[in-house]
DRENPAKOL-544643 format. One record per residue (C-alpha): chain; x, y, z; residue in three letters. Coordinates in steps of 0.25 Angstrom, whole numbers. Example, Ala and Ser with C-alpha at 12.3 -4.5 7.8 and 13.67 -1.06 7.14 Angstrom:
A|49|-18|31|ALA
A|55|-4|29|SER
end
This chain:
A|629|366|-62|UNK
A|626|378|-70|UNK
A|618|392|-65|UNK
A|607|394|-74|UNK
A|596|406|-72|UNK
A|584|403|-81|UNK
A|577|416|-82|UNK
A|563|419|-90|UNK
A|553|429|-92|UNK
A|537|422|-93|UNK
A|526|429|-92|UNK
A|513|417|-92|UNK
A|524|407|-86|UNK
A|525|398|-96|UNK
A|540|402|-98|UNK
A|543|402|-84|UNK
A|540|389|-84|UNK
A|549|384|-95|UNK
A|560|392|-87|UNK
A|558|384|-76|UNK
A|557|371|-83|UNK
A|573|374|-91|UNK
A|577|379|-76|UNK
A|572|367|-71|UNK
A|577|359|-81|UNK
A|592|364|-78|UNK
A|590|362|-64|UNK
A|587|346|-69|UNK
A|601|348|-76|UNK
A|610|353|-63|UNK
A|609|367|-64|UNK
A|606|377|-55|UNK
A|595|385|-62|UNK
A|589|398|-57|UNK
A|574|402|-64|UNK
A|569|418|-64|UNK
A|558|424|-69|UNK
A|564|438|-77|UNK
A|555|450|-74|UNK
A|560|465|-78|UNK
A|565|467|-65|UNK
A|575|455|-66|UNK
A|587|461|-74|UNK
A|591|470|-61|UNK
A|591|457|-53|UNK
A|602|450|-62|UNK
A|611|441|-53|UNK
A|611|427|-63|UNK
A|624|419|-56|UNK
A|621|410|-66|UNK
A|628|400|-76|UNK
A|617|400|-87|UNK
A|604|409|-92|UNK
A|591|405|-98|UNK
A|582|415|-101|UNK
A|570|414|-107|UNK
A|555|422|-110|UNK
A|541|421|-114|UNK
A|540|426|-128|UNK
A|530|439|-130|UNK
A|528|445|-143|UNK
A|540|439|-147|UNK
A|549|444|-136|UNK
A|552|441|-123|UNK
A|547|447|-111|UNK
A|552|457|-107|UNK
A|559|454|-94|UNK
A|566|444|-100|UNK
A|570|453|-113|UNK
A|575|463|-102|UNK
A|583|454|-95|UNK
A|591|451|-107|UNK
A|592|467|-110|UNK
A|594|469|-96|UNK
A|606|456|-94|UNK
A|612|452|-106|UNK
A|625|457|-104|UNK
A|625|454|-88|UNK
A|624|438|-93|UNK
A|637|437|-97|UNK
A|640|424|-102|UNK
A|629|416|-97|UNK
A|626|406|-104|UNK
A|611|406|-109|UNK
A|599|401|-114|UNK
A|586|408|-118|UNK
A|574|403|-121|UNK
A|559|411|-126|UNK
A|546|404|-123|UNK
A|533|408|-135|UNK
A|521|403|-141|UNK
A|528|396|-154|UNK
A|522|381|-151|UNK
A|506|389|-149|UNK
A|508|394|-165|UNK
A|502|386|-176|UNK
A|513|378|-183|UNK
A|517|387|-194|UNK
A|519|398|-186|UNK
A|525|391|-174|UNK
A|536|387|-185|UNK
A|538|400|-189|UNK
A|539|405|-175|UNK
A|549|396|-172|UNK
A|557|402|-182|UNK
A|556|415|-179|UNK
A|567|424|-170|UNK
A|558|434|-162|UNK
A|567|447|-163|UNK
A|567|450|-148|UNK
A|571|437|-144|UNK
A|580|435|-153|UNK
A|588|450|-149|UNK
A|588|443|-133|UNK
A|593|429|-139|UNK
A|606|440|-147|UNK
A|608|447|-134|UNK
A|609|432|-125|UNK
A|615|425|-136|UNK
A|608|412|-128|UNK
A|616|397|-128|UNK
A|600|396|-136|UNK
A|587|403|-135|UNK
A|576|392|-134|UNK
A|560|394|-140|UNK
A|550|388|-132|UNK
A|534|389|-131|UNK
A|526|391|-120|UNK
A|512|392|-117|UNK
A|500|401|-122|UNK
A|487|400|-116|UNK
A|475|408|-120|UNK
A|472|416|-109|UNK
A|488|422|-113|UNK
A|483|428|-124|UNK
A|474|442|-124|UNK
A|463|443|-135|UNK
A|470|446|-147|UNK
A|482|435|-143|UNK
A|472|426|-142|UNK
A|464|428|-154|UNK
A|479|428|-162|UNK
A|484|417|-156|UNK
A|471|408|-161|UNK
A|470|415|-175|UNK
A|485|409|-177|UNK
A|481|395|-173|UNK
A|491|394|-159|UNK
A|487|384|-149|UNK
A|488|388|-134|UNK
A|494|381|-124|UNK
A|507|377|-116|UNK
A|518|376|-129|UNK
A|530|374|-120|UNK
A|540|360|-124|UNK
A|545|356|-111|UNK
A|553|344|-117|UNK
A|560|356|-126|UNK
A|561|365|-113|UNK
A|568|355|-106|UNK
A|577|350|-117|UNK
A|582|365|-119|UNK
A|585|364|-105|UNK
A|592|353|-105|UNK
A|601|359|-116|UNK
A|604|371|-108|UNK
A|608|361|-96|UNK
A|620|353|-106|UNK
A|623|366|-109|UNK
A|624|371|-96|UNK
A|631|357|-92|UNK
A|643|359|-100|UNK
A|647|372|-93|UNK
A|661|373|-93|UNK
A|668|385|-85|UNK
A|654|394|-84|UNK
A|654|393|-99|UNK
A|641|386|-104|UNK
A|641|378|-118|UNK
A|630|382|-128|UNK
A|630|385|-142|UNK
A|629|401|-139|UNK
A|623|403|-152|UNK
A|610|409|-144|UNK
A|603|409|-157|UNK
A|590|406|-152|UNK
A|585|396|-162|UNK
A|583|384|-155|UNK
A|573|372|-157|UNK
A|562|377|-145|UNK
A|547|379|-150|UNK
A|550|396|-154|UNK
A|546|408|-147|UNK
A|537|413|-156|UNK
A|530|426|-151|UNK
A|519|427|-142|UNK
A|516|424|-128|UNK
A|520|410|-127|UNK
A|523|411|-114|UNK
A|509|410|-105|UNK
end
């Protein structure tokens, strides 16, 4: 059985609850799995006795939110060699198809500078959800003059699949030392992050 903290930063709860389903979903595999809310305060209470990280964060103007941005300035080098997982939630799945393609393509900056300062086993894309009443008026007029759809956008089957991945890399634990590709290039399959408020 492997320590794993799962750590996010949601501000409309959608990303809470994907947090809460790969937590859960680790438990399901054997692990013992510890799931916190970040907040700006929570860098002066590190204590992670833990095995393995995920982190993860809604995605705002193309970043993340800012207690999860200053989590990772505030505790990179304090890691160590934790191994860990990250993933970003958007509103890639909300956009037309021509631009969600092209949103899945593109590396947000700000991310990408957290994802080289983790270096991650993978940093995973998903969508969340965008309702209406998340928008303010301009938002809103911009978000219907670009054809996006409202609604809940989260892939629960791949949420629990990326888990699952995370569990066989956590099983084949080995002396502390956790087996990944450790590539942390951030390109895997999930739906993009794209840059707005997918996060509701």
């Amino acid at each position: 059985m492997v320590s794993v903290w799962v750590l996010y930063a949601s501000e409309r709860h959608s990303t809470q609850e994907i947090a809460d389903r790969i937590g859960k979903r680790l438990r399901l595999n054997g692990h013992h799995v510890e799931i916190q809310a970040l907040d700006l305060s929570f860098h002066g209470r590190w204590r992670l006795p833990c095995d393995a990280l995920v982190l993860g964060s809604a995605v705002h103007d193309g970043a993340w939110l800012p207690a999860a941005e200053s989590f990772v300035a505030d505790n990179a080098a304090r890691r160590g060699d934790r191994p860990t997982w990250m993933f970003s939630v958007g509103m890639t799945a909300a956009l037309p198809r021509p631009l969600r393609l092209l949103a899945e393509r593109v590396e947000q900056p700000r991310i990408a500078a957290l994802v080289d300062v983790i270096h991650p086993r993978e940093h995973r894309r998903f969508s969340g959800v965008i309702r209406r009443e998340h928008l303010d008026r301009r938002g809103s007029l911009l978000f219907r003059l670009l054809g996006c759809r409202y609604g809940d956008h989260r892939d629960w089957a791949a949420i629990d699949a990326w888990a699952d991945d995370i569990a066989r890399g956590l099983d084949v634990s080995q002396g502390g030392t956790v087996a990944g590709d450790g590539d942390g290039d951030g390109d895997g399959d999930g739906d993009g992050d794209g840059d707005g408020d997918g996060d509701a």
